[in-house]
N, C-alpha and C positions, 0 to 999 in steps of 0.2 A: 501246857508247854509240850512241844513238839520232844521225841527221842536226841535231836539234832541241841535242842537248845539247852536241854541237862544235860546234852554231853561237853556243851563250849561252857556253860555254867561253872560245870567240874572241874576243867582245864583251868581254869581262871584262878578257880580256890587254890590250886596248887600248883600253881606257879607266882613267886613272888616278884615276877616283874611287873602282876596287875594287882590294880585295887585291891577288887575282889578278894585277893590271897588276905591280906593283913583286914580288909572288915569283917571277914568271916572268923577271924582269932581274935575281935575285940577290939582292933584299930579301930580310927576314924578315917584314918588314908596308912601309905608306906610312912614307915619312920627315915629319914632321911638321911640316915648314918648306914644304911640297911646293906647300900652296894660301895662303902668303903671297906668292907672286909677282904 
């Protein structure tokens, strides 16, 4: 993996408007009640 692509990787994990955030804490996808709060 390129510098570029573990840096969008990371972005991903921690931001909970992508997949990536919630598979990397154990999800399977976003939980769907997630942006009712």
């Amino acid at each position: 993996m390129s510098k570029k692509d573990d840096d969008d990787n990371r972005s991903r994990q921690l931001n909970p408007e992508h997949d990536a955030y919630w598979q990397s804490r154990g999800y399977d996808e976003r939980p769907d009640d997630e942006d009712d709060e």
